[in-house]
C-alpha positions as CSV (number, residue, x, y, z in Angstrom):
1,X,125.5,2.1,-142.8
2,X,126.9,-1.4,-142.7
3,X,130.9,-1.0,-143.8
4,X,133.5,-2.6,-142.5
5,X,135.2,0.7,-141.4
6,X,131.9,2.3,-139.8
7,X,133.2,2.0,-136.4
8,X,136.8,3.7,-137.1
9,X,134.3,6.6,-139.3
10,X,132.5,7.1,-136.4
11,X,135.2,7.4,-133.7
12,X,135.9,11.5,-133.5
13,X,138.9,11.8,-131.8
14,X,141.2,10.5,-133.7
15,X,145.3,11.7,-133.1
16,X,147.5,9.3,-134.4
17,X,146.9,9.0,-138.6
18,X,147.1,5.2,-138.9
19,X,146.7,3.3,-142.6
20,X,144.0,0.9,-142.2
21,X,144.1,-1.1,-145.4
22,X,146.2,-0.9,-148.5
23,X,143.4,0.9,-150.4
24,X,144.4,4.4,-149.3
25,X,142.3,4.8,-146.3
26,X,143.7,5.9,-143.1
27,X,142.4,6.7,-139.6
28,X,141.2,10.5,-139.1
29,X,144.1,11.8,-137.6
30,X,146.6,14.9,-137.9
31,X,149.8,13.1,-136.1
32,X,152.0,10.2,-137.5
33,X,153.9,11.1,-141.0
34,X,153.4,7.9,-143.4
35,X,156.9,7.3,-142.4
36,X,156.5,8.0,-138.7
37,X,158.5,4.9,-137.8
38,X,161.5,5.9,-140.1
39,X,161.3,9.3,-139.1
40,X,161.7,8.3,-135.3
41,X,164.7,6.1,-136.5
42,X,163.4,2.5,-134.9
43,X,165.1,-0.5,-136.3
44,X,163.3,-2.2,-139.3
45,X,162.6,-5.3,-138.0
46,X,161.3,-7.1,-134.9
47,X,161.2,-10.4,-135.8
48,X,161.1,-12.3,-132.3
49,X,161.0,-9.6,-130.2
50,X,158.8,-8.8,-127.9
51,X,157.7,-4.7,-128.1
52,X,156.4,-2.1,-125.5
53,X,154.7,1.1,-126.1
54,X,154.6,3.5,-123.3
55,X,151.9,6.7,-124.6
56,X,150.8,4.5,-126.9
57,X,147.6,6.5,-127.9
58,X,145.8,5.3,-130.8
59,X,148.5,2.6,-131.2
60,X,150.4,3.5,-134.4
61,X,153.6,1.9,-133.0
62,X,152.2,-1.2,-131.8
63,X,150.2,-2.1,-134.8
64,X,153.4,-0.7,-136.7
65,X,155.6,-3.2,-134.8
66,X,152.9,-6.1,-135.0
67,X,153.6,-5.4,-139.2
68,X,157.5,-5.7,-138.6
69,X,157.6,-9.2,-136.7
70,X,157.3,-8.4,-133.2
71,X,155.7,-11.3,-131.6
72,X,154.7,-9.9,-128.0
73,X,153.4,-6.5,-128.2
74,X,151.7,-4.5,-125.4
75,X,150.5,-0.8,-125.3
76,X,150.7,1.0,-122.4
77,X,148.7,4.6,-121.7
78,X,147.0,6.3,-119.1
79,X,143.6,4.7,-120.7
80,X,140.4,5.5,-120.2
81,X,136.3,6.0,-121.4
82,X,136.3,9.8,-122.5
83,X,137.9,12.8,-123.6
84,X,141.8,13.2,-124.5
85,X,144.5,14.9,-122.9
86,X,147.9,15.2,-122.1
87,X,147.9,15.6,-118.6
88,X,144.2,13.5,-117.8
89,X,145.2,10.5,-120.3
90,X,143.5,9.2,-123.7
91,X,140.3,7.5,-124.6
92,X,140.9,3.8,-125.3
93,X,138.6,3.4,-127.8
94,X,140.4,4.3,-130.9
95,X,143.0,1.7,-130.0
96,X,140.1,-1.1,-129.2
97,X,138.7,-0.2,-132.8
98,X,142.0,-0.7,-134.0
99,X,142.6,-3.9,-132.3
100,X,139.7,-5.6,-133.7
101,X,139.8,-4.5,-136.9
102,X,143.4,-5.5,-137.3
103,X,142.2,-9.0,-135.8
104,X,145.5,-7.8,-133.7
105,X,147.6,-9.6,-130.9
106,X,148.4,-6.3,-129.3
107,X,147.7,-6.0,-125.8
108,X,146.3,-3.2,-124.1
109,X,146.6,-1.9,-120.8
110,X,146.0,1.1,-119.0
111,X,148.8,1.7,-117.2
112,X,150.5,4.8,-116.1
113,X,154.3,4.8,-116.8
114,X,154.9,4.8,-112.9
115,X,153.2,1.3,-112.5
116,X,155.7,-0.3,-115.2
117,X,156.5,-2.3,-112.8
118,X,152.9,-4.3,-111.9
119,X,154.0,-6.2,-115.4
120,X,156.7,-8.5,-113.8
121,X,157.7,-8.6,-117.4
122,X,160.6,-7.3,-119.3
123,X,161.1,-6.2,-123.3
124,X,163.7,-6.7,-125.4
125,X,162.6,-3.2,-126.7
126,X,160.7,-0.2,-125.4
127,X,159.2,3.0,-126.6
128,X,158.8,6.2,-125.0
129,X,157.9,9.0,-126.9
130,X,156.8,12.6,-125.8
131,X,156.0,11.5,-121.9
132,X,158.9,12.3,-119.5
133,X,158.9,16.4,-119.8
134,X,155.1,15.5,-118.3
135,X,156.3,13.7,-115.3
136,X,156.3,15.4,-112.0
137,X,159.3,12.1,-110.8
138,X,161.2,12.4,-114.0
139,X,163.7,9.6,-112.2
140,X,161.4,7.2,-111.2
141,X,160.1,7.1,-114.6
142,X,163.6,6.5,-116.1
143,X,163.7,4.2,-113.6
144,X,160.6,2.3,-114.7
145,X,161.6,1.8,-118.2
146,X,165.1,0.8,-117.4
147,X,163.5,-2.1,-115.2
148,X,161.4,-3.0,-117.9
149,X,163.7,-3.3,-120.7
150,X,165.5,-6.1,-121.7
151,X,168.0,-4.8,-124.6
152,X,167.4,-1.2,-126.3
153,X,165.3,1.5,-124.9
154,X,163.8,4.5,-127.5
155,X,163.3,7.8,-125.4
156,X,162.4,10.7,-127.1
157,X,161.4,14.1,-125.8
158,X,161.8,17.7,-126.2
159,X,165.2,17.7,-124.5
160,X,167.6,20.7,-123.5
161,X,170.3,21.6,-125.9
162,X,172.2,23.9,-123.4
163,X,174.4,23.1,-120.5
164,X,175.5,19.8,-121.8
165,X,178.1,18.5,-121.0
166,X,177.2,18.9,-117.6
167,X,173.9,17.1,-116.3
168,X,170.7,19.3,-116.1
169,X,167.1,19.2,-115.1
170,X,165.1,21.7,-115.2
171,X,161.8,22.7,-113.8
172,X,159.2,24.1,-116.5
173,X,156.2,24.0,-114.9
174,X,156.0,28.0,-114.3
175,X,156.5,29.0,-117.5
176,X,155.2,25.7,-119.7
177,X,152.6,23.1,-119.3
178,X,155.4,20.2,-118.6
179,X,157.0,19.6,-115.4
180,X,160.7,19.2,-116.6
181,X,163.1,18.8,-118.8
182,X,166.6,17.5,-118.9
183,X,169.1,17.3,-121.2
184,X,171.2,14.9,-122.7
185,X,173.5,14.4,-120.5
186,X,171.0,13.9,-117.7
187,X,169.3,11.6,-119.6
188,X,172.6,9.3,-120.1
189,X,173.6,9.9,-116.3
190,X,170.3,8.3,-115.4
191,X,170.0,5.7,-117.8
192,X,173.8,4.5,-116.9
193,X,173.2,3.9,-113.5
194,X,170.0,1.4,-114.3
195,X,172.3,-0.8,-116.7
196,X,172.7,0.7,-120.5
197,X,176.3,0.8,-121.5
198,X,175.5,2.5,-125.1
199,X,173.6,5.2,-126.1
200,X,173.0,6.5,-129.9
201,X,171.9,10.4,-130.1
202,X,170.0,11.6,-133.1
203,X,167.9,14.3,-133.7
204,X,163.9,14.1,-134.9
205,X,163.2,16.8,-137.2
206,X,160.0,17.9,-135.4
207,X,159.4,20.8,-138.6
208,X,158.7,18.0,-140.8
209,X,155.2,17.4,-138.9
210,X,154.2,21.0,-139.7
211,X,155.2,21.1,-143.0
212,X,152.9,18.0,-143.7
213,X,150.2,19.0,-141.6
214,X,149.9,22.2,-143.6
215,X,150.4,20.6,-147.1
216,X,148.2,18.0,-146.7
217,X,145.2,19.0,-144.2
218,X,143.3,22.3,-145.9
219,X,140.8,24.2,-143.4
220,X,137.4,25.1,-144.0
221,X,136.4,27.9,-144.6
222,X,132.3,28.3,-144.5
223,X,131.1,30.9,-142.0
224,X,127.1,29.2,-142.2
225,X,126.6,26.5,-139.6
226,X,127.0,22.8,-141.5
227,X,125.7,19.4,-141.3
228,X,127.6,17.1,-139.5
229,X,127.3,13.1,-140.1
230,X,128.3,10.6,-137.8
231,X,129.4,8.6,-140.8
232,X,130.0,9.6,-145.0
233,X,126.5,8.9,-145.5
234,X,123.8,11.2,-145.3
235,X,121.5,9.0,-143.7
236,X,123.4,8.6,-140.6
237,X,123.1,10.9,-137.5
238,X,123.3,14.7,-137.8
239,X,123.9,17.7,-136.1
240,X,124.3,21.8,-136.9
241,X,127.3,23.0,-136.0
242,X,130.0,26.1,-137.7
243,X,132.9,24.6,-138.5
244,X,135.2,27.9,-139.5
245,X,138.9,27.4,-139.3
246,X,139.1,23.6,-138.7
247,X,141.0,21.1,-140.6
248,X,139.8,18.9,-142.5
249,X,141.7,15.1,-142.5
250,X,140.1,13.1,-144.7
251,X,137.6,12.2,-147.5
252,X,135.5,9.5,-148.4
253,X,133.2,9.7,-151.3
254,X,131.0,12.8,-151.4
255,X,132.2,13.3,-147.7
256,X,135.1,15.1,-146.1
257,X,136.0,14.9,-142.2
258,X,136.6,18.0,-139.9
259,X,139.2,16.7,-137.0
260,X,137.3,15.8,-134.0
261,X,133.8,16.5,-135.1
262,X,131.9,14.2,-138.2
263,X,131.5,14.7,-141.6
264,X,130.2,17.1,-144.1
265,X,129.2,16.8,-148.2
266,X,132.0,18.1,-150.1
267,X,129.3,19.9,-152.2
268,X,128.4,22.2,-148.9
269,X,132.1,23.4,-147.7
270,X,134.1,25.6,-149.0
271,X,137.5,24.4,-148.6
272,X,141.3,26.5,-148.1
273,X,144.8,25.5,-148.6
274,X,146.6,26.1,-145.7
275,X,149.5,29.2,-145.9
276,X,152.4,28.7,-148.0
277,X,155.6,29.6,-147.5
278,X,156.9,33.1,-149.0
279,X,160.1,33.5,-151.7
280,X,161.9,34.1,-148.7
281,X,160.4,31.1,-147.0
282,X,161.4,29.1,-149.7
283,X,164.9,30.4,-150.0
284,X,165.6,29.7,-146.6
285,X,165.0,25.9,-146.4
286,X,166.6,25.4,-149.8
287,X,169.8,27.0,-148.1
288,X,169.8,24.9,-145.1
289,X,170.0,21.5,-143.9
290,X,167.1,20.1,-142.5
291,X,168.7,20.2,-139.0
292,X,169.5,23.7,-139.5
293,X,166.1,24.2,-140.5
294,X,164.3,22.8,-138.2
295,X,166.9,25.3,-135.4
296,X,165.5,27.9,-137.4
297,X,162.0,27.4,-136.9
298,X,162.8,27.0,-133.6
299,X,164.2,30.1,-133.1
300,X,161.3,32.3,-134.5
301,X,159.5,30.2,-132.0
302,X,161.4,31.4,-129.4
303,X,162.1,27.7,-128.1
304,X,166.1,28.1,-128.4
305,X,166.8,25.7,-125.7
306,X,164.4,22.7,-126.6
307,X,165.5,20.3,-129.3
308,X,163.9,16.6,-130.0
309,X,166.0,14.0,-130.6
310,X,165.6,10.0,-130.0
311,X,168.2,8.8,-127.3
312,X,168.5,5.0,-128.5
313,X,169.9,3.1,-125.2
314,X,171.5,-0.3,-125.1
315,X,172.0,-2.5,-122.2
């Protein structure tokens, strides 16, 4: 199938959900609201500046930044050739994909966030998003992105919300599958003593991911084992496989895509909305603020001590 988007069809794995033109079609992903970059309240404009991306993963920032003026951009991840994870790193393909169909300037690198400092370069601003609670050397880290930033530093993580005021870090591992987490005033402690002199605290309403995962992404529901395409187009590669329970994240034509596996005729799966909420449900959120919400959820999650929020740190 010759199509200018073939390549990103055919790539699996996607995470990040990334726009790839302005007719509506977006990489196959489940992570990155349309207004991810709002949502993680980064500055609207990078005219000039030069941009790093530490975790980039598919590379919604840095092609996001690319869009807003930034004129040096490099993404940074524990890259490699093969499967994804947290802890073992993240296929740099989707990002390669990305980079030439954007005909992009982005720079890629696979570099952990503890060899920051094999760039001899600095950034007037860095991102961090989701890595540090990971870390096993928490400080050096810190430490790492401090050395490499020029003027304002985005950190955001699943940080404690008790103890404060007083400085905490505390070990997970036991009980979680990160190594640590600290709170704020850890974080500000730290970040002090490498340089920034002002630091802006505000909270990512993490619920909000959810809530559009489950409105927008319907499962399927077909117990029968289905053909899977590599590509919306029945004359591509198949395979048999039962797809029971999995999401499906986009459509194209007579296709639909099922996260991390290929694509299936719409005629042949029988498709679910995901739960909605109850009267109470319902009732609840109109009540509350979305902060207050989003402590809510948290609390029938049994995470009471783990809020995100975006520390924005000025030198």
């Amino acid at each position: 199938m010759a199509h200018a988007l073939s390549k990103i069809w055919a790539y699996k794995t996607w995470r990040q959900r990334i726009a790839i033109d302005d007719q509506g079609h977006y990489t196959m992903g489940y992570l990155s609201l349309p207004d991810e970059w709002e949502h993680n309240h980064l500055q609207p404009s990078l005219n000039g500046k030069s941009f790093l991306d530490v975790g980039a993963n598919d590379g919604y920032f840095v092609f996001e930044a690319e869009k807003r003026g930034a004129q040096r951009i490099l993404a940074t991840d524990i890259y490699h050739q093969g499967r994804n994870g947290n802890t073992g790193g993240w296929n740099i393909e989707g990002i390669q994909i990305l980079q030439e169909h954007f005909k992009s300037k982005v720079e890629i690198l696979p570099k952990s966030i503890y060899d920051l400092h094999t760039l001899n370069e600095k950034f007037d601003v860095v991102l961090c998003t989701n890595v540090i609670s990971w870390l096993d050397n928490m400080n050096e880290a810190l430490k790492q992105l401090s050395d490499a930033c020029n003027e304002t530093l985005y950190l955001k993580d699943g940080f404690l919300t008790r103890y404060d005021p007083e400085p905490v870090l505390q070990y997970e591992k036991g009980k979680a599958l990160v190594a640590f987490r600290a709170n704020l005033s850890y974080i500000k402690e730290v970040l002090g003593s490498h340089g920034f002199k002002r630091f802006q605290v505000v909270p990512v309403i993490s619920h909000r991911h959810f809530e559009w995962q489950m409105s927008t992404f319907p499962l399927v529901q077909s117990k029968q084992a289905l053909t899977i395409f590599d590509l919306p187009d029945a004359t591509s590669n198949s395979i048999q496989k039962i797809c029971d329970g999995q999401w499906i994240l986009a459509e194209e034509g007579d296709f639909c895509f099922i996260k991390n596996t290929g694509w299936v005729r719409k005629s042949e799966v029988k498709i679910a909305p995901r739960g909605q909420k109850s009267w109470m449900g319902k009732m609840i959120k109109a009540l509350l603020s979305e902060e207050q919400y989003g402590d809510y959820i948290r609390r029938k999650g049994l995470e009471k001590y783990v809020k995100s929020y975006m520390v924005i740190a000025q030198k």
